[in-house]
Gaussian input, Z-matrix of N, CA and C with variables (Angstrom, degrees):
# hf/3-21g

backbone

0 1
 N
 C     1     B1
 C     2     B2     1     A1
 N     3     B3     2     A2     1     D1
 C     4     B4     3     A3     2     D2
 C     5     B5     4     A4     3     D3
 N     6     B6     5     A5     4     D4
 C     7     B7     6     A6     5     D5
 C     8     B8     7     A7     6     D6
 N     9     B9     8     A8     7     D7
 C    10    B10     9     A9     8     D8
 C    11    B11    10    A10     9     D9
 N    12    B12    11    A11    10    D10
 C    13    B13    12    A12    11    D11
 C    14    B14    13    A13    12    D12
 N    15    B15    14    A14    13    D13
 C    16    B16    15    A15    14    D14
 C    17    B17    16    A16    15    D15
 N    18    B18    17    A17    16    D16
 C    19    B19    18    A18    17    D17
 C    20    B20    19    A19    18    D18
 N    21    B21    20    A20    19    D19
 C    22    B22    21    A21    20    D20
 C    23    B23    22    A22    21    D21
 N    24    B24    23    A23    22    D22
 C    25    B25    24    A24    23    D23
 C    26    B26    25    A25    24    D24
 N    27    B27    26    A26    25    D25
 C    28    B28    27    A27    26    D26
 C    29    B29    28    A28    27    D27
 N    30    B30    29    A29    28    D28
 C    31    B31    30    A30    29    D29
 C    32    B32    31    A31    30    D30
 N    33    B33    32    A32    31    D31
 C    34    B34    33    A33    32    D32
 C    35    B35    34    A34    33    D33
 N    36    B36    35    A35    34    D34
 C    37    B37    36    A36    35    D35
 C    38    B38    37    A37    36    D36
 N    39    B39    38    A38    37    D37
 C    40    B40    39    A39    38    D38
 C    41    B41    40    A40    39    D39
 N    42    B42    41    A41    40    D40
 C    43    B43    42    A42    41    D41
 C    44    B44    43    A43    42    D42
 N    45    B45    44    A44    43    D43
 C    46    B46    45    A45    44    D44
 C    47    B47    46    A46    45    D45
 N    48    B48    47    A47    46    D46
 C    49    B49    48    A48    47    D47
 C    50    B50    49    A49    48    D48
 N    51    B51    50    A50    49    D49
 C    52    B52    51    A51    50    D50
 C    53    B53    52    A52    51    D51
 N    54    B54    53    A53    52    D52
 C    55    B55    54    A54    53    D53
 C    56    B56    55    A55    54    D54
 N    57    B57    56    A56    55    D55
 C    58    B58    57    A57    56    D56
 C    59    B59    58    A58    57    D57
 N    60    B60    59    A59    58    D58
 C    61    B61    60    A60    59    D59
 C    62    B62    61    A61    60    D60
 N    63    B63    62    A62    61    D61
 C    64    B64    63    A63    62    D62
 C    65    B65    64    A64    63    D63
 N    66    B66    65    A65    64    D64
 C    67    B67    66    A66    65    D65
 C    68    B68    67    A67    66    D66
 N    69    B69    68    A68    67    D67
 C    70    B70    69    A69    68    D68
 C    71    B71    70    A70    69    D69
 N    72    B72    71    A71    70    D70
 C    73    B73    72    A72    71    D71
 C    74    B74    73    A73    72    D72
 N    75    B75    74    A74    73    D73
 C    76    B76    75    A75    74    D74
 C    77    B77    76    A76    75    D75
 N    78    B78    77    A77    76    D76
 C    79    B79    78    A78    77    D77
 C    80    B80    79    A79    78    D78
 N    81    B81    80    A80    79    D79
 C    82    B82    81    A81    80    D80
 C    83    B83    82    A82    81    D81
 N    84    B84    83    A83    82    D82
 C    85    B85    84    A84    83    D83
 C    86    B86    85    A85    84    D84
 N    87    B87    86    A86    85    D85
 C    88    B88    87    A87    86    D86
 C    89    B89    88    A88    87    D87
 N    90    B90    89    A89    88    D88
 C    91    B91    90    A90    89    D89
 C    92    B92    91    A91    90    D90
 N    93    B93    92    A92    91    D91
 C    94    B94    93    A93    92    D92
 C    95    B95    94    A94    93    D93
 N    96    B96    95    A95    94    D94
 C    97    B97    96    A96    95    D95
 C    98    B98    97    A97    96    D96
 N    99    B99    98    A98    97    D97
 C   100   B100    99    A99    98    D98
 C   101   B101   100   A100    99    D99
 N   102   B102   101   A101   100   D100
 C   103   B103   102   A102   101   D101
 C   104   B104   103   A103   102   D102
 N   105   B105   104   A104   103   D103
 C   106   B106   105   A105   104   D104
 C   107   B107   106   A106   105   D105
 N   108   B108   107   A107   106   D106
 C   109   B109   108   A108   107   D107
 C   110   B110   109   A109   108   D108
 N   111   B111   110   A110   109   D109
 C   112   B112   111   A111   110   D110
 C   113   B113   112   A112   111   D111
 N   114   B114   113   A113   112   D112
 C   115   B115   114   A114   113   D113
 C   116   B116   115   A115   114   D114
 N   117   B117   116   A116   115   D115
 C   118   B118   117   A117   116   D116
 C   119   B119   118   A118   117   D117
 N   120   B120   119   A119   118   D118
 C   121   B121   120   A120   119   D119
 C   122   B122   121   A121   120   D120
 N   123   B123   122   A122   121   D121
 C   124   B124   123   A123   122   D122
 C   125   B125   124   A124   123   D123
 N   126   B126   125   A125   124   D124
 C   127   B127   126   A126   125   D125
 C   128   B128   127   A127   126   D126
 N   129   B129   128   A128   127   D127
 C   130   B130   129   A129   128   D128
 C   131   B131   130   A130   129   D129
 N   132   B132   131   A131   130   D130
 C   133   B133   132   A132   131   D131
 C   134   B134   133   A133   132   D132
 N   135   B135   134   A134   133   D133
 C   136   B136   135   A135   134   D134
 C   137   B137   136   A136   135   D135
 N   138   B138   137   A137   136   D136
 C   139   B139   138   A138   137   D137
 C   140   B140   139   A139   138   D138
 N   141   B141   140   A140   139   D139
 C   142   B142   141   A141   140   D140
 C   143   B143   142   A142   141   D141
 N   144   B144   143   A143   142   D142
 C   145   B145   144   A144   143   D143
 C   146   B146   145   A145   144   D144
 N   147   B147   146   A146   145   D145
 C   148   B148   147   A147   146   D146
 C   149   B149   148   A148   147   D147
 N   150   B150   149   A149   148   D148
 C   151   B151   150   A150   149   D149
 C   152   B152   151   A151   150   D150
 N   153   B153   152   A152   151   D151
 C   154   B154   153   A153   152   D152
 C   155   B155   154   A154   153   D153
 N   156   B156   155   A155   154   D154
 C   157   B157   156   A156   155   D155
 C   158   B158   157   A157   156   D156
 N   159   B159   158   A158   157   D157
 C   160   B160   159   A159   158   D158
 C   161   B161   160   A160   159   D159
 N   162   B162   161   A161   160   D160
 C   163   B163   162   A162   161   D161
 C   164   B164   163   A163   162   D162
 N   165   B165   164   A164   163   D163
 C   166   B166   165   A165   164   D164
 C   167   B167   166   A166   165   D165
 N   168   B168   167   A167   166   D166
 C   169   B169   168   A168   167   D167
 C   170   B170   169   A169   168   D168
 N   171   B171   170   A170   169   D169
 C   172   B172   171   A171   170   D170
 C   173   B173   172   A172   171   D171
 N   174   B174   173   A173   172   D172
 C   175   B175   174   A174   173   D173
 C   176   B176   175   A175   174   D174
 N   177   B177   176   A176   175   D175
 C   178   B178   177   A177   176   D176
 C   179   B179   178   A178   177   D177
 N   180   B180   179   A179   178   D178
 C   181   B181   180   A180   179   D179
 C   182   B182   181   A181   180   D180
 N   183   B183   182   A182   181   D181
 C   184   B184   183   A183   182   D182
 C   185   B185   184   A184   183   D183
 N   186   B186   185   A185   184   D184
 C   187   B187   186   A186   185   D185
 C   188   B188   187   A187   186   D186
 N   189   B189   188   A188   187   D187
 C   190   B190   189   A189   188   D188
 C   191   B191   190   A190   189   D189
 N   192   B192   191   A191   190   D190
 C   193   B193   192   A192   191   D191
 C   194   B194   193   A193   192   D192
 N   195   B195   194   A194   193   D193
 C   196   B196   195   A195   194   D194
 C   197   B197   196   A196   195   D195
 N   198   B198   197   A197   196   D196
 C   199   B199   198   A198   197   D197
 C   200   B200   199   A199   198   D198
 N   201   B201   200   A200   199   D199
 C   202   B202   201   A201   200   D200
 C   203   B203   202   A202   201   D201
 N   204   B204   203   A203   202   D202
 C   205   B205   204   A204   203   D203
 C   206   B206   205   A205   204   D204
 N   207   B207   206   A206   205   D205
 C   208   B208   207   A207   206   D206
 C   209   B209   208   A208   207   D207
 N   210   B210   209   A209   208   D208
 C   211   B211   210   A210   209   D209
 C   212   B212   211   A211   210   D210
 N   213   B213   212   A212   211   D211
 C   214   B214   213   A213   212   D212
 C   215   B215   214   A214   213   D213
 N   216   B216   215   A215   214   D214
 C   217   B217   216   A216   215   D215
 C   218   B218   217   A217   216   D216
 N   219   B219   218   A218   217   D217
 C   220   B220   219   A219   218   D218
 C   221   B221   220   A220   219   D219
 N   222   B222   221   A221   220   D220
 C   223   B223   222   A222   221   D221
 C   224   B224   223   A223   222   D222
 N   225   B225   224   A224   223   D223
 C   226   B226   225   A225   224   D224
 C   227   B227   226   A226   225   D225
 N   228   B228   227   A227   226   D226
 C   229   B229   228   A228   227   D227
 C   230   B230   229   A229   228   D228
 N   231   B231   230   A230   229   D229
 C   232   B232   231   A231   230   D230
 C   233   B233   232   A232   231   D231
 N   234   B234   233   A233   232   D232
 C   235   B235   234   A234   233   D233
 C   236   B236   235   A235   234   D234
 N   237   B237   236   A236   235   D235
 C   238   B238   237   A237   236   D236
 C   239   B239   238   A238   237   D237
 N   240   B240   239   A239   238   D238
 C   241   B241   240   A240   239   D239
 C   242   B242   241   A241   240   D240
 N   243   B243   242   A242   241   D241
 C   244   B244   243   A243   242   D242
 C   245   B245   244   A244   243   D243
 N   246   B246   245   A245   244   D244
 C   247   B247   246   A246   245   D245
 C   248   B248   247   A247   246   D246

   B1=1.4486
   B2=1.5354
   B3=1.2044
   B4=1.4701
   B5=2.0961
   B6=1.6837
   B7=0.8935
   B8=1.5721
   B9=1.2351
   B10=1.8175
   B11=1.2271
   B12=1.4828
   B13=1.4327
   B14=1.8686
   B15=1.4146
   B16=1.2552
   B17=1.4347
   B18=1.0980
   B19=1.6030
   B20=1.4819
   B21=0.6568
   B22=1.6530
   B23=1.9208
   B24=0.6410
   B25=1.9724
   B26=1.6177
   B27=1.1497
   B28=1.6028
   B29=2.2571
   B30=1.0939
   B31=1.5546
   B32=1.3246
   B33=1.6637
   B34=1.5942
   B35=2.1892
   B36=1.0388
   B37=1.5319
   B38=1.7972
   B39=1.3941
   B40=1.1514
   B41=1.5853
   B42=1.4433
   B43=1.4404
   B44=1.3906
   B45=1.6979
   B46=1.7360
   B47=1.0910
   B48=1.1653
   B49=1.6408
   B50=1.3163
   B51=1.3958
   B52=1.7986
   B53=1.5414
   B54=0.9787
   B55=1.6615
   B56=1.7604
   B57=1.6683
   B58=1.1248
   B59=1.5127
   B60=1.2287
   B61=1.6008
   B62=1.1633
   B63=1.4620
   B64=1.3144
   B65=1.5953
   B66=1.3255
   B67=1.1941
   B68=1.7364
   B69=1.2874
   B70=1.7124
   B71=1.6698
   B72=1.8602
   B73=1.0389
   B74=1.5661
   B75=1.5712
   B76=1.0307
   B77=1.9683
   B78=1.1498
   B79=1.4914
   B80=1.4852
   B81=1.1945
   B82=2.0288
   B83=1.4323
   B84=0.9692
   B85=1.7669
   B86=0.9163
   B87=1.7523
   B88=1.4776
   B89=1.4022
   B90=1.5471
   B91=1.3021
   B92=2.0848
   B93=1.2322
   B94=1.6098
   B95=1.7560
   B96=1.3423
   B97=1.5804
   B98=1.2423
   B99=1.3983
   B100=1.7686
   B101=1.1297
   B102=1.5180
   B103=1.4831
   B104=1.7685
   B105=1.3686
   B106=1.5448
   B107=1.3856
   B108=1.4633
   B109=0.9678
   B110=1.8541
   B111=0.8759
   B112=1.7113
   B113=1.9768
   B114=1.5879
   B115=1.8461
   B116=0.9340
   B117=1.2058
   B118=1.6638
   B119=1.9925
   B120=1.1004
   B121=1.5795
   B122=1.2757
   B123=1.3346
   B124=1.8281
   B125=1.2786
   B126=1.6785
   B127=0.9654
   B128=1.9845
   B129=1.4390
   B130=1.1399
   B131=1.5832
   B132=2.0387
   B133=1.5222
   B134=1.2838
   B135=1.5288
   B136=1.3011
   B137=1.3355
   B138=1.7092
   B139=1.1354
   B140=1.4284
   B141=2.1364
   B142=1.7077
   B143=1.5463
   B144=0.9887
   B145=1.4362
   B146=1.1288
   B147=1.3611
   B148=1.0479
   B149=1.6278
   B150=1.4169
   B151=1.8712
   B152=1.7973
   B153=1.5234
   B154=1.8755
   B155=1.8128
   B156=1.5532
   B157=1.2902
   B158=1.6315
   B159=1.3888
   B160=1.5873
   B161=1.4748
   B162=1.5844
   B163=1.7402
   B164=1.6096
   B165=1.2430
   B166=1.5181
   B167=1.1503
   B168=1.5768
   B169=1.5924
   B170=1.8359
   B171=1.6138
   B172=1.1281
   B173=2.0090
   B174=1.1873
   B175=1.2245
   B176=1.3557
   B177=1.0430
   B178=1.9238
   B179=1.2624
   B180=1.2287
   B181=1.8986
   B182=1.5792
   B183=1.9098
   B184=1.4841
   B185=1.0269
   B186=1.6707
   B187=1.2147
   B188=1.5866
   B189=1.0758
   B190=1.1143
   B191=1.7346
   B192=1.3453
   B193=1.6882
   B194=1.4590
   B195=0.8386
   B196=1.5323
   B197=2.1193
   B198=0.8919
   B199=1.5227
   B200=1.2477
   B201=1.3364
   B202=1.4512
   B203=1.6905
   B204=1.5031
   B205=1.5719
   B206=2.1149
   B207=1.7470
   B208=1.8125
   B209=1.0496
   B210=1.1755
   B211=1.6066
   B212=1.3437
   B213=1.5490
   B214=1.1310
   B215=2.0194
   B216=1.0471
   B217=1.6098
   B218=1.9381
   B219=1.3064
   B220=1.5718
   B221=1.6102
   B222=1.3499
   B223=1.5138
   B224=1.7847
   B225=1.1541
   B226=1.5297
   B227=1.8435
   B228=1.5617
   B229=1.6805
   B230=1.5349
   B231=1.0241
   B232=1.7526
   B233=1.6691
   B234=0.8995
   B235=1.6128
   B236=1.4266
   B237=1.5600
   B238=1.4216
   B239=1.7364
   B240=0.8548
   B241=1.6979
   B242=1.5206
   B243=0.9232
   B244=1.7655
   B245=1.7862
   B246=1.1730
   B247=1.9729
   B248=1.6975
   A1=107.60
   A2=122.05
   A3=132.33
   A4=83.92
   A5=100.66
   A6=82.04
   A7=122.64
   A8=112.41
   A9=125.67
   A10=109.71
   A11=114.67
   A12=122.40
   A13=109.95
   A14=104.00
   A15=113.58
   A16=106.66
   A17=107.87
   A18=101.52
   A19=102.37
   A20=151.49
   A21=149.68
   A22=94.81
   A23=109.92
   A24=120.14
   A25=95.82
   A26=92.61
   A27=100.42
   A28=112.59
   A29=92.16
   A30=101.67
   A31=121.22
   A32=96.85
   A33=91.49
   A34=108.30
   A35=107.88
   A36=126.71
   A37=78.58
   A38=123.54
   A39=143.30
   A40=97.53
   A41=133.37
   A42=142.63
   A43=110.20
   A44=116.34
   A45=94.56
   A46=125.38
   A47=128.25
   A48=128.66
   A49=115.08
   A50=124.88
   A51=109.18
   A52=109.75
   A53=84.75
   A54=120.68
   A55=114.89
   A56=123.84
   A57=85.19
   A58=99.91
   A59=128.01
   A60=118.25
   A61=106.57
   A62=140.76
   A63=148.98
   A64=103.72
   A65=121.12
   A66=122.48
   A67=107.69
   A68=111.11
   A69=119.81
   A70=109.76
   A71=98.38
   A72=75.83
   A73=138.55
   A74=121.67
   A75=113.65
   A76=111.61
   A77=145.95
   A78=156.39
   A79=93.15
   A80=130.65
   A81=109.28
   A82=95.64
   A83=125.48
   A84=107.81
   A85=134.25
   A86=114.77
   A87=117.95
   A88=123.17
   A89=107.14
   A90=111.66
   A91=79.61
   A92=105.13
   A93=99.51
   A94=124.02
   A95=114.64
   A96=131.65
   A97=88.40
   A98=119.38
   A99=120.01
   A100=106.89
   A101=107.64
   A102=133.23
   A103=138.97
   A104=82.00
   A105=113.29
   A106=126.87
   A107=122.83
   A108=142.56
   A109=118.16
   A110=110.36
   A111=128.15
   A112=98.35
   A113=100.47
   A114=98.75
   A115=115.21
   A116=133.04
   A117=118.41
   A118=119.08
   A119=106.05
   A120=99.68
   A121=92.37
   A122=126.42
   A123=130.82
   A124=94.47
   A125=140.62
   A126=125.96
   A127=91.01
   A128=112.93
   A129=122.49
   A130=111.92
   A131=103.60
   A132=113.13
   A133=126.98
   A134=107.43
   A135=122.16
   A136=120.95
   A137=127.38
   A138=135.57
   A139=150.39
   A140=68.33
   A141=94.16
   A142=110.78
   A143=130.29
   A144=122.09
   A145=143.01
   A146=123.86
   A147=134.58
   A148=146.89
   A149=96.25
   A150=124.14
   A151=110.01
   A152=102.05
   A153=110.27
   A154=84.80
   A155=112.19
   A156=109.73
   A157=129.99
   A158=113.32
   A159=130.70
   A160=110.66
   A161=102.97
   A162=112.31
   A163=126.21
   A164=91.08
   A165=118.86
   A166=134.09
   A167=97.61
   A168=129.04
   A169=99.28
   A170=110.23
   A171=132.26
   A172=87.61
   A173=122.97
   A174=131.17
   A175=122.31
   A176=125.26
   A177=138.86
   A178=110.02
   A179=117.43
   A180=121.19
   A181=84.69
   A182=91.38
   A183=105.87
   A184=103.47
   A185=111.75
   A186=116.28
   A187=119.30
   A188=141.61
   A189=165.25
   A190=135.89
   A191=127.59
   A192=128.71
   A193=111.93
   A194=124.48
   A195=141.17
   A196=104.29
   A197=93.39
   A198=90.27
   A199=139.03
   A200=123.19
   A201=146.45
   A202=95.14
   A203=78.83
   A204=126.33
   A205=114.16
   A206=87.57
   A207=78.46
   A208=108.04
   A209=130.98
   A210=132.45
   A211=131.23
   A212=120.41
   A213=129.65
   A214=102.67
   A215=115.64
   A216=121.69
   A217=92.81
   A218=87.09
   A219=105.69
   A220=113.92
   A221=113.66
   A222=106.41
   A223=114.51
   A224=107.55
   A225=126.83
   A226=86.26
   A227=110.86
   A228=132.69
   A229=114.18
   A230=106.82
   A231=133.84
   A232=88.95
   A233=126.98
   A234=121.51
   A235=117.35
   A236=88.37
   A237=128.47
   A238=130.88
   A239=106.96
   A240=108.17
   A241=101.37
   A242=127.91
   A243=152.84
   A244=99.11
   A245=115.90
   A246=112.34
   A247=102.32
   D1=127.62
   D2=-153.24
   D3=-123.21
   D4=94.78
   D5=174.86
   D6=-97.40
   D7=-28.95
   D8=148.08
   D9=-15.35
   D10=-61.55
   D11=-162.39
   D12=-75.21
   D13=-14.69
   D14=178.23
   D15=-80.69
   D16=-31.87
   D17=-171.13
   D18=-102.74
   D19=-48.41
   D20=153.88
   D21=-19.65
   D22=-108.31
   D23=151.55
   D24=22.16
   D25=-86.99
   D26=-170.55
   D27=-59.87
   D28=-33.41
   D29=169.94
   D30=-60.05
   D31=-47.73
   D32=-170.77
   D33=-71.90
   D34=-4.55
   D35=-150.88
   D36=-74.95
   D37=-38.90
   D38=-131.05
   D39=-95.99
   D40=161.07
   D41=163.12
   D42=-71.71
   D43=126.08
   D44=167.25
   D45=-13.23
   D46=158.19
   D47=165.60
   D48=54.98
   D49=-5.39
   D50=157.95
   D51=-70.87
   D52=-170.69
   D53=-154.64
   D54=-135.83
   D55=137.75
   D56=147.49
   D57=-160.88
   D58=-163.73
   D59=-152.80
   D60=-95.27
   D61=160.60
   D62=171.31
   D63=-59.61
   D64=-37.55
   D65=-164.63
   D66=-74.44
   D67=-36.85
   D68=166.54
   D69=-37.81
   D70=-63.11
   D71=179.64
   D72=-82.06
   D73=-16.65
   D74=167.49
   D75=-73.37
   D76=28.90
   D77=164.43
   D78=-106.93
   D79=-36.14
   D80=175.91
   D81=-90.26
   D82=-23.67
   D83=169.24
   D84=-57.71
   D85=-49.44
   D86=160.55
   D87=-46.85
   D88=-39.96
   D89=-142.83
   D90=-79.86
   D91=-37.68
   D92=-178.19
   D93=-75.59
   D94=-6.08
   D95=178.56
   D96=-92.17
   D97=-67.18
   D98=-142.12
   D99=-152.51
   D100=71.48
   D101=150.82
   D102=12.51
   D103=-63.86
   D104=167.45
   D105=-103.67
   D106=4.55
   D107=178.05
   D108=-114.89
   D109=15.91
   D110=-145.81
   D111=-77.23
   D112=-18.24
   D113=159.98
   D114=-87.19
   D115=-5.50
   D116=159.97
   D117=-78.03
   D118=30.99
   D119=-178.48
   D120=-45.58
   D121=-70.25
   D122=-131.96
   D123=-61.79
   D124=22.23
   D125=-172.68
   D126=-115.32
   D127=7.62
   D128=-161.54
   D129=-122.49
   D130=2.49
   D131=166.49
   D132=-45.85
   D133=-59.09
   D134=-172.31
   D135=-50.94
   D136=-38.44
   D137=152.58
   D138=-18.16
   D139=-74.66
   D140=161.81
   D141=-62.85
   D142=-72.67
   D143=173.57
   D144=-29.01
   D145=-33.91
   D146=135.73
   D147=-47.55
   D148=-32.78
   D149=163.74
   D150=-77.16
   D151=-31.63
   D152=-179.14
   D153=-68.76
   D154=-74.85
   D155=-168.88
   D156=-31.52
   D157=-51.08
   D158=156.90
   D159=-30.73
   D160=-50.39
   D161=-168.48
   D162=-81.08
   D163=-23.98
   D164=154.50
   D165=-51.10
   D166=-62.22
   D167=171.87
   D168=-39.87
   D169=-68.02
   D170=-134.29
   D171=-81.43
   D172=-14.51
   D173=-154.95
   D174=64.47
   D175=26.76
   D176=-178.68
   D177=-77.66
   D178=-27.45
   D179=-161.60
   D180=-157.40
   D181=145.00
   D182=157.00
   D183=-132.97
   D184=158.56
   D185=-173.58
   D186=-114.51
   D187=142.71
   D188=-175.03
   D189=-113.62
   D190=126.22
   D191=156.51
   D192=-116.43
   D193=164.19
   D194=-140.64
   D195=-23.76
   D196=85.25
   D197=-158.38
   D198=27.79
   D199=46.20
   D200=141.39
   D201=-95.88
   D202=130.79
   D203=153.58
   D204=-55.17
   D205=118.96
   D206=173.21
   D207=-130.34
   D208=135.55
   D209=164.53
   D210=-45.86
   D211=-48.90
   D212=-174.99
   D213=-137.69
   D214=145.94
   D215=-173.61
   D216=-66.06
   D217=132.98
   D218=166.99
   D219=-159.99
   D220=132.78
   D221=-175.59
   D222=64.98
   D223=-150.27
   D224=-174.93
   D225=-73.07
   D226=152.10
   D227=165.63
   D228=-174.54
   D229=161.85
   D230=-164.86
   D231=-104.99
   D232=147.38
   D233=124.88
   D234=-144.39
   D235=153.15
   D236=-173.71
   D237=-109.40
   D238=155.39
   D239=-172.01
   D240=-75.51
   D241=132.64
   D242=-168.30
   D243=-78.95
   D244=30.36
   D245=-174.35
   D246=-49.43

């Protein structure tokens, strides 16, 4: 499960400067692991969060709440492609 590649994926899908929720991407994960199982995303947070953090790390994606700028994921965040 390429979850980087999921969210990159889903970013590039996106207009410069969008945004989109952690939860998106863990909802195409399910829906691409387990078909029929596709309401269990939130079991697919921890992942994602961990793949945002990596992307972060790497400077690829920044993350964002109500348009403030965040350094590191805390609480509710957006992310966005790092152009």
């Amino acid at each position: 499960m390429d979850v980087r590649g999921a969210t990159l994926k889903l970013l590039a899908a996106r207009a410069p400067g969008a945004t989109i929720c952690p939860s998106e991407v863990a909802r195409n994960l399910a829906k691409t692991v387990a078909p029929d199982a596709a309401g269990d995303w939130r079991e697919f947070m921890p992942v994602v969060h961990a793949a945002v953090d990596a992307l972060v790390d790497a400077g690829t994606v920044r993350l964002s709440w109500k348009g403030r700028q965040m350094a590191v994921r805390a609480g509710p965040y957006r992310i966005a492609r790092n152009d």
